[in-house]
DRENVO-902194 format. One record per residue: residue in three letters; x, y, z of N, C-alpha, C in turn. Coordinates in steps of 0.001 Angstrom, whole numbers, padded with zeros to 6 digits, always signed. Layout:
<sites>
ALAXYZXYZXYZ...
</sites>
This chain:
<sites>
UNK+092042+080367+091284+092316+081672+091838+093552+081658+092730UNK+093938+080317+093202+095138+080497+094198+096540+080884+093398UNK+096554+080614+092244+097554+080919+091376+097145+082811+091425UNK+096254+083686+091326+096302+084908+091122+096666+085611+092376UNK+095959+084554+093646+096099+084860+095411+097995+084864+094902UNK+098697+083753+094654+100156+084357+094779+100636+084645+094418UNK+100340+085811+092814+100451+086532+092171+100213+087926+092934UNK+099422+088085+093379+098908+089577+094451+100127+089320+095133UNK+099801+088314+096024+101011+087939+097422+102804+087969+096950UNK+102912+087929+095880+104250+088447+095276+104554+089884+095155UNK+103554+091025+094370+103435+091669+094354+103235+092290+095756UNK+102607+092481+096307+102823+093088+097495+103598+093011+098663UNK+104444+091473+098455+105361+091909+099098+106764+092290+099217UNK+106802+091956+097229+108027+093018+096814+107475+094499+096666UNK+106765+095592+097062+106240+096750+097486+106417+097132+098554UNK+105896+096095+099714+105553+096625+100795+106211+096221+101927UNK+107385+094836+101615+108169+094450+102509+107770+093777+104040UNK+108218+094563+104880+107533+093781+106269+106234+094292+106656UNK+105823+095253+105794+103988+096006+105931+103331+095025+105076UNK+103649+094553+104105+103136+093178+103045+101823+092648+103740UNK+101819+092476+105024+100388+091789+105531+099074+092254+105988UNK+099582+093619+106312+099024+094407+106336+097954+094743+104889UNK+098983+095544+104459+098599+096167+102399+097954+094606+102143UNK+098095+093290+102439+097861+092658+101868+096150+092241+101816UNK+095928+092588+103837+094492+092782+104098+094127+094014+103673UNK+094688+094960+103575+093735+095752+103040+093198+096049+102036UNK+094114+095509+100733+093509+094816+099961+092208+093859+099610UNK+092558+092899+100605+091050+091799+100832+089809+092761+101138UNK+090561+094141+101890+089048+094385+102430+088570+095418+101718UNK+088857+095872+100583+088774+096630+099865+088209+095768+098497UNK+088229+094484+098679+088103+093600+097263+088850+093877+096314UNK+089930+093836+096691+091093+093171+095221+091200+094943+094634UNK+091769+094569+093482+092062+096040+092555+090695+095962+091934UNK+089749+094890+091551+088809+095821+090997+088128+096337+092234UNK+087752+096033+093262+087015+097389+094572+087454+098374+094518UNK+088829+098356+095009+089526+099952+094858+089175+099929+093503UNK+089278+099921+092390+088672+100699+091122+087332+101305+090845UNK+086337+100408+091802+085165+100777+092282+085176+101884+092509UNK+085932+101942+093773+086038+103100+094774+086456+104592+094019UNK+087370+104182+093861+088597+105297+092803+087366+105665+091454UNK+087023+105064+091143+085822+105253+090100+085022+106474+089916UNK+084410+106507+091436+083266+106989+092128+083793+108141+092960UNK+085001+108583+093108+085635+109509+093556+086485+110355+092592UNK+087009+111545+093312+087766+112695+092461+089274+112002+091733UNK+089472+111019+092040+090842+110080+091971+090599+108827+090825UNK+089934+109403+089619+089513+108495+088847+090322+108257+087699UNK+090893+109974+087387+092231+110057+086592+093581+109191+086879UNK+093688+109664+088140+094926+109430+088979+095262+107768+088820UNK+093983+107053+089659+093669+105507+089441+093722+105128+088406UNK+093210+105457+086548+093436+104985+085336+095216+104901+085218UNK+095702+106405+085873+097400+105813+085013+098295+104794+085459UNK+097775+104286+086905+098262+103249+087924+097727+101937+086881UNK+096967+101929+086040+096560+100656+085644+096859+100779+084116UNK+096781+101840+083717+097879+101815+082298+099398+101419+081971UNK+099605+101761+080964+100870+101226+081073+101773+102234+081077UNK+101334+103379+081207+102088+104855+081005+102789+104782+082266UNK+102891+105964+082855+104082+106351+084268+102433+106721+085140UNK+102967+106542+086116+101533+106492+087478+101551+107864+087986UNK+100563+108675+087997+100202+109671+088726+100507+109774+090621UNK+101187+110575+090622+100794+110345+092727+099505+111182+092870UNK+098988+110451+094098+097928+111064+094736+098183+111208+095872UNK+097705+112271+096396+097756+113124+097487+097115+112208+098963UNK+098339+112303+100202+097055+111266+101321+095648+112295+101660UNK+095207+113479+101191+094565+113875+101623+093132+113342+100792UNK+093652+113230+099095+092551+112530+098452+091946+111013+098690UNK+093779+110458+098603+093565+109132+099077+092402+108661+100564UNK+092660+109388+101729+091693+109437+102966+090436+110034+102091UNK+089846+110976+101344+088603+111240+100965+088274+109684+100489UNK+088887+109164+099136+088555+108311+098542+087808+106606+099360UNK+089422+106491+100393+089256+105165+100937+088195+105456+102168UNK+087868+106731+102619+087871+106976+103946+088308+106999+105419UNK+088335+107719+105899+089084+107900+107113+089366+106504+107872UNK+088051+105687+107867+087996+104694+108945+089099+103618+108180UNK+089464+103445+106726+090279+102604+106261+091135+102972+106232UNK+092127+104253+106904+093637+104325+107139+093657+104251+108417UNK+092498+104759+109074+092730+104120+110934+093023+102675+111170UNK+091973+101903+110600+092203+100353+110604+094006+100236+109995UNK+094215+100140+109249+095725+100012+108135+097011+100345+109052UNK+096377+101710+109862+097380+102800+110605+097012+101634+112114UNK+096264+101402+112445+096508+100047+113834+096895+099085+112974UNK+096805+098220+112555+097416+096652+111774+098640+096908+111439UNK+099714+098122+111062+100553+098675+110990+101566+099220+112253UNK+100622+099677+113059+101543+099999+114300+101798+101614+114124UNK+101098+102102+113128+101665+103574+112681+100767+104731+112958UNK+100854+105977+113074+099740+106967+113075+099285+106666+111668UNK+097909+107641+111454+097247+107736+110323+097450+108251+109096UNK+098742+109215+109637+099211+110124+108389+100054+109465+107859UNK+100469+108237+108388+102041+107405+108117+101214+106726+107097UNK+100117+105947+108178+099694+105261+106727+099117+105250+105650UNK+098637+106736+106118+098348+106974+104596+099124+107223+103402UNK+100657+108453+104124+101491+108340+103156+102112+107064+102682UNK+102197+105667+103331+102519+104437+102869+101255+103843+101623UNK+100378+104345+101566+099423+103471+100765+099377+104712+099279UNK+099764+105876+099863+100099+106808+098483+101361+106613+097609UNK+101855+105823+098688+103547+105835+097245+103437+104061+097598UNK+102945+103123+097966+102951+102134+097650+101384+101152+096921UNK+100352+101919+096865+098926+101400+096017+099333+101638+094805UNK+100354+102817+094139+099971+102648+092470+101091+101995+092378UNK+101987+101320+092737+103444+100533+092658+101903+099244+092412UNK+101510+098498+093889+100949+097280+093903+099949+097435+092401UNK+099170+098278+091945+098221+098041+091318+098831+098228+089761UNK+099797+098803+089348+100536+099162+088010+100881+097377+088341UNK+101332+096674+088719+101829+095241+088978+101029+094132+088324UNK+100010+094699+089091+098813+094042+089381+097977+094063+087938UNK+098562+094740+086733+098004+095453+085661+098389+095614+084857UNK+099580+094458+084239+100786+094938+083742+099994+094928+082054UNK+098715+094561+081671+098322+094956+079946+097980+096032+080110UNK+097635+097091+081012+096780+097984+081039+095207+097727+081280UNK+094767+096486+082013+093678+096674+082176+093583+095627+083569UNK+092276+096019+083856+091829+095306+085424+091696+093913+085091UNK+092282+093368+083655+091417+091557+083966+092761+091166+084290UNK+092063+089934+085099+093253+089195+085893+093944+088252+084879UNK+094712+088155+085023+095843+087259+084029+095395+086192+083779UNK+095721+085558+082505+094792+084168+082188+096061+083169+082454UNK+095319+081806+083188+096431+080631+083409+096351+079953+084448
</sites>
C-alpha cells in the first residue's frame, strides 16, 4: 500500500500545493476516495461524484452541496488545519476534490492501481 500512499501523496500535492497536508488528512479522514464515494453515494452529489471518477470532463459541485454532503463539522476542521474561514475551504475542496479524485481514477473506476 505504501506504493498507492505515494501515489495519493503525488496527486495531491500537484492539486493542492502548500494546502497538500491538509487535503491530504482530509482525505485519511474521510477514508481514501472510496469513503468519500461512500459519502457522495448516499447524498444528492452522486451524479456529480461518478463524472470525477469517469473518464469524461468532471462536473463542479456547489460548496453548498459539498458542506451538505461532507458536513459542516468537516470544512470547520479543513477550514482550522488550513488557517482559512469555512467558505474558503470549502470553495478549495470544490475546485480541488474532483481534480484529486479524476487522478486518483484515471480507468474510470474506484480500484486502486495494480503493482
Amino acid at each position: 500500500m505504501a506504493i498507492f500512499d505515494d501515489v495519493i501523496g503525488g496527486v495531491v500535492t500537484a492539486v493542492a500545493g502548500d494546502k497538500a497536508p491538509a487535503l491530504n488528512q482530509f482525505l485519511q479522514d474521510n477514508g481514501g476516495v472510496q469513503g468519500l464515494a461512500q459519502k457522495f453515494q448516499a447524498g444528492e452529489a452522486k451524479e456529480v461524484f461518478n463524472t470525477w471518477v469517469s473518464t469524461g470532463e468532471n462536473k463542479a459541485i456547489a460548496t453548498e452541496t459539498l458542506t451538505q454532503v461532507l458536513g459542516s463539522a468537516q470544512v470547520q476542521q479543513l477550514a482550522q488545519k488550513m488557517g482559512v474561514d469555512p467558505q474558503q475551504a470549502s470553495a478549495f475542496i470544490a475546485k480541488a476534490l474532483p481534480q484529486v479524485i479524476d487522478k486518483l481514477t484515471p480507468n474510470g473506476t474506484l480500484e486502486p492501481p495494480q503493482g
